[in-house]
N, C-alpha and C positions, 0 to 999 in steps of 0.2 A: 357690349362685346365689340372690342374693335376689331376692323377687316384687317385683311395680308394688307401687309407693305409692297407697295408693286415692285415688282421684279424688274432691272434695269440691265445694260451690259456694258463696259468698258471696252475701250483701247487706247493704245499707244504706239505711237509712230516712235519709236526708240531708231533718232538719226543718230550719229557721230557730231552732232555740235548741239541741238535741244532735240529734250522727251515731248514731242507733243502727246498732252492727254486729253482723253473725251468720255463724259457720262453720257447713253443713249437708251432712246429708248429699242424696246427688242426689233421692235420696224422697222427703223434707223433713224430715225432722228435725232440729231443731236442735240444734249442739251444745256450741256456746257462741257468748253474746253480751256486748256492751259497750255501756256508755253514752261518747257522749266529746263533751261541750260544747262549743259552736261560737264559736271565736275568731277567728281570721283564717286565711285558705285555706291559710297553709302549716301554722301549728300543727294544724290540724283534720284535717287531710288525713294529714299523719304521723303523727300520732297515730292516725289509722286505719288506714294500712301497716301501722305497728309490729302492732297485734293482730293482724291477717291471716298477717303471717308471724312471728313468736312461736307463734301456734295451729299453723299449717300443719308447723313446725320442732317444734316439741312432739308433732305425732301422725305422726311422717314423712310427711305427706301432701301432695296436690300440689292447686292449684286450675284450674277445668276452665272455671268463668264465673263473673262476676259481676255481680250485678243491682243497681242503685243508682234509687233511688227520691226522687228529688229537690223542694227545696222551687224555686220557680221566681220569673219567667220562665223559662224552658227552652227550648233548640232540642232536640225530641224526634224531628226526621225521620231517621233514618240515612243517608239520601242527601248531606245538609248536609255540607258542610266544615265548619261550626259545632257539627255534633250535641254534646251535651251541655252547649253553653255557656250559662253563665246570664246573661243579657241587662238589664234596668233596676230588679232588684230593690233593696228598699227599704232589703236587710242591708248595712251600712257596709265596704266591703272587697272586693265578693262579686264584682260588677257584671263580668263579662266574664272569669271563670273557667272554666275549662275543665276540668269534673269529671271528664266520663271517659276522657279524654284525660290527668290526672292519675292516674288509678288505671290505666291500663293500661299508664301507662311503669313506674309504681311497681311492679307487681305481674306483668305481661309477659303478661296475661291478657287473652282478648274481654272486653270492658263493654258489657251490655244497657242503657238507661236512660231511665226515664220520667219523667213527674212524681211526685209522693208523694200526691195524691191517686189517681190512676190504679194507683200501688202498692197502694195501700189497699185499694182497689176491688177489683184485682187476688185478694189474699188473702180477699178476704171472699167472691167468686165461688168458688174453692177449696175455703175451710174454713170459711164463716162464713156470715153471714146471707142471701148471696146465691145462694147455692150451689142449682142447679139451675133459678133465673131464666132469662128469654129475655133483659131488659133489666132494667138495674139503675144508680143512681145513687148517688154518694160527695159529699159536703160536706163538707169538713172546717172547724170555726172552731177558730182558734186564733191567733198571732201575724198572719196573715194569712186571706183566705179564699181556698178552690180548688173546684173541684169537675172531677167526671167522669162519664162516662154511656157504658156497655158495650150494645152491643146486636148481634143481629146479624150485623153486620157490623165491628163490632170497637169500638174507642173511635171517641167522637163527635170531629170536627177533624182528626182524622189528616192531612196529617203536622204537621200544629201541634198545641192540644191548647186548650181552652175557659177564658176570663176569666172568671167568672160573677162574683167576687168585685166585679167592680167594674161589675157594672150599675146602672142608677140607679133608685133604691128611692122611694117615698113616705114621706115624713116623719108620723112616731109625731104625733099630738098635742102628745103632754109633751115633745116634744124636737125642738122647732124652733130652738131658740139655740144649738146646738153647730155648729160647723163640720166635724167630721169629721177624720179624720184621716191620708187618704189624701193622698201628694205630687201626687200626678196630678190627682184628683174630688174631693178633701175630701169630699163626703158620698155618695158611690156606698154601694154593700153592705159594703167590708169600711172605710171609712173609718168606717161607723156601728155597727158592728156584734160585728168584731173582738174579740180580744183583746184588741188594743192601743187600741182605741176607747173598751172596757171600759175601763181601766184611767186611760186619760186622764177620761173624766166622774167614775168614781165609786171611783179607787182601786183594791184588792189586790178583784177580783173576787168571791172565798175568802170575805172578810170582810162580806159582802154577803147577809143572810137570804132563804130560797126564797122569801116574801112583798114582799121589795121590790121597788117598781114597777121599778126596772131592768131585771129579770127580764120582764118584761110588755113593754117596750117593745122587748126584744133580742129575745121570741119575733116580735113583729110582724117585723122585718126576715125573720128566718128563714125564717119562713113566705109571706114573699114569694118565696126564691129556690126555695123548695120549689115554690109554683105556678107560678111561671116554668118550673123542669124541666116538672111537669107539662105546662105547656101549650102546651110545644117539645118534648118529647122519649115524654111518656107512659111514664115507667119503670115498670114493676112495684113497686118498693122505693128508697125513698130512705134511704140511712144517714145520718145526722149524729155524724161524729165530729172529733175535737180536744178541746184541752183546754177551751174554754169549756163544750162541751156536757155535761162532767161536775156541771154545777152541778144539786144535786137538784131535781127538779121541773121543768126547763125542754122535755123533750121534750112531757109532755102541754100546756103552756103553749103550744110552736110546733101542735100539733096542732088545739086551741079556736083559734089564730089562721089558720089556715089554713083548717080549716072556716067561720068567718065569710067570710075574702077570696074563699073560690070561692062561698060564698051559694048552694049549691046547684047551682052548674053542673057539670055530669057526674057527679051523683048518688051522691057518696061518701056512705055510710052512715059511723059514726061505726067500726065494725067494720076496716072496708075503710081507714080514715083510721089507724089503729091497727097492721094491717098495712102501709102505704105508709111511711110514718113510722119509723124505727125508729133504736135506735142498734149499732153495729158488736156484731155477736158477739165479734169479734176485740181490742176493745176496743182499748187503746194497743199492740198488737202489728199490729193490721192490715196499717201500713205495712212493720213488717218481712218478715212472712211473705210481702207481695206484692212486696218487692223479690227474695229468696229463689224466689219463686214466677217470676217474671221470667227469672231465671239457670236457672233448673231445665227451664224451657219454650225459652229459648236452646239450652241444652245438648245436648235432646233433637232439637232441629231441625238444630243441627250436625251429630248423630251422623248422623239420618235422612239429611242431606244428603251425608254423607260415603259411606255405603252401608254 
């Protein structure tokens, strides 16, 4: 007689430029991941099957849930006949996909799913920076801007989920002649600020020294959405992560800019500005661990539910 196949749980960090995916175990351990670059929903999408069941057929093993952490718009309510569809994003192809509705015919499995900053968030409450917070805040820049804000009573919007990316910002001094790059606001938060915002004024970001005014001008916006949370939401800790904020030197850069914007209002010491401010423990894995994190918190409510 042979035993169960042990029960395993998926996720995926479903960015705007690659699907990171990962087989774990229900604990969390991961035990293997993939990168798989984001081309159009079907190639993308298959190409994340095939890992899924390749691993699951490689270790006899059976999947129990999966967590998918997605880049957005997103319908994140469960109740929706929509849930999971991605709605008027900016990725050429995407616009009215239905992710987890594709991963559950493909794979025959529940699909938990959020946005990918809320993923992020997610794992850092877990295992990372934010871990044993009351409230706690995720920013991610990167191709786009997101943000999230756990408190609580759980994520802030439920059952929808927070645009922060495109609130509208005061313009830097030095950069009043760009337009922006957002389809919608051209110059809200993530048409200035971005990635891709980046890239349109001043080029391969990368290539760009920690002393150029760019850097100066991109902390100013930051530090605007940073005081915006603060002065809606009062998180304990705001993380800033994505891939722009790995550029050296920019965290303490949004933090001098953020202490001048509040000018002393609510009396952050420079200490207290140092803790509020911070970037993910979790680094580029945050998202995954929190869609993983996601499946494993599903999984465990099923059982509970089941008796």
């Amino acid at each position: 007689m042979t035993s169960e196949r042990p029960l395993l749980v998926g996720g995926i960090d479903a960015g705007g430029t690659t699907f990171k995916c990962a087989l774990a175990e229900p604990g969390g351990r991961l035990l293997e991941t993939v990168r798989v670059p984001v081309t159009t929903p079907d190639e993308t999408i298959a190409a994340c099957l095939d890992f899924f069941r390749w691993e699951l057929d490689a270790r006899s093993a059976r999947l129990g849930m999966l967590g998918i952490a997605s880049f957005g718009p997103i319908d994140v309510d469960p109740a929706s006949p929509d849930y999971g569809t991605l709605g008027a994003t900016p990725k050429p192809g995407w616009c009215g996909t239905r992710i987890s509705g594709r991963f559950f015919a493909g794979l025959g499995v529940p699909v938990v799913l959020d946005t990918d900053v809320n993923g992020a968030l997610a794992g850092e409450i877990e295992l990372g920076a934010a871990k044993g917070l009351r409230t706690a805040a995720y920013i991610t820049i990167g191709t786009g801007i997101g943000a999230g804000v756990h408190g609580p009573g759980g994520y802030l919007g439920r059952p929808a989920h927070p645009e922060l990316g495109h609130i509208r910002v005061e313009r830097h001094p030095e950069d009043t002649a760009f337009a922006g790059t957002c389809r919608f606001h051209g110059g809200c938060l993530e048409g200035l600020a971005s990635g891709t915002a980046l890239i349109a004024r001043h080029g391969d970001p990368a290539l760009l020294a920690p002393e150029d005014a760019a850097w100066d001008i991109e902390a100013f916006y930051i530090a605007q959405a940073c005081a915006a949370l603060v002065l809606a939401a009062r998180p304990e800790r705001i993380l800033l992560g994505g891939g722009v904020m790995q550029a050296a030197g920019l965290v303490p850069k949004v933090r001098a800019a953020f202490a001048e914007l509040m000018n002393g209002y609510l009396g952050f010491s420079d200490a207290e500005i140092e803790s509020l401010i911070q970037r993910p423990a979790l680094g580029d894995n945050a998202g995954l661990i929190g869609a993983v994190t996601l499946a494993r918190h599903a999984l465990a409510q099923a059982a509970e539910a089941a008796g």
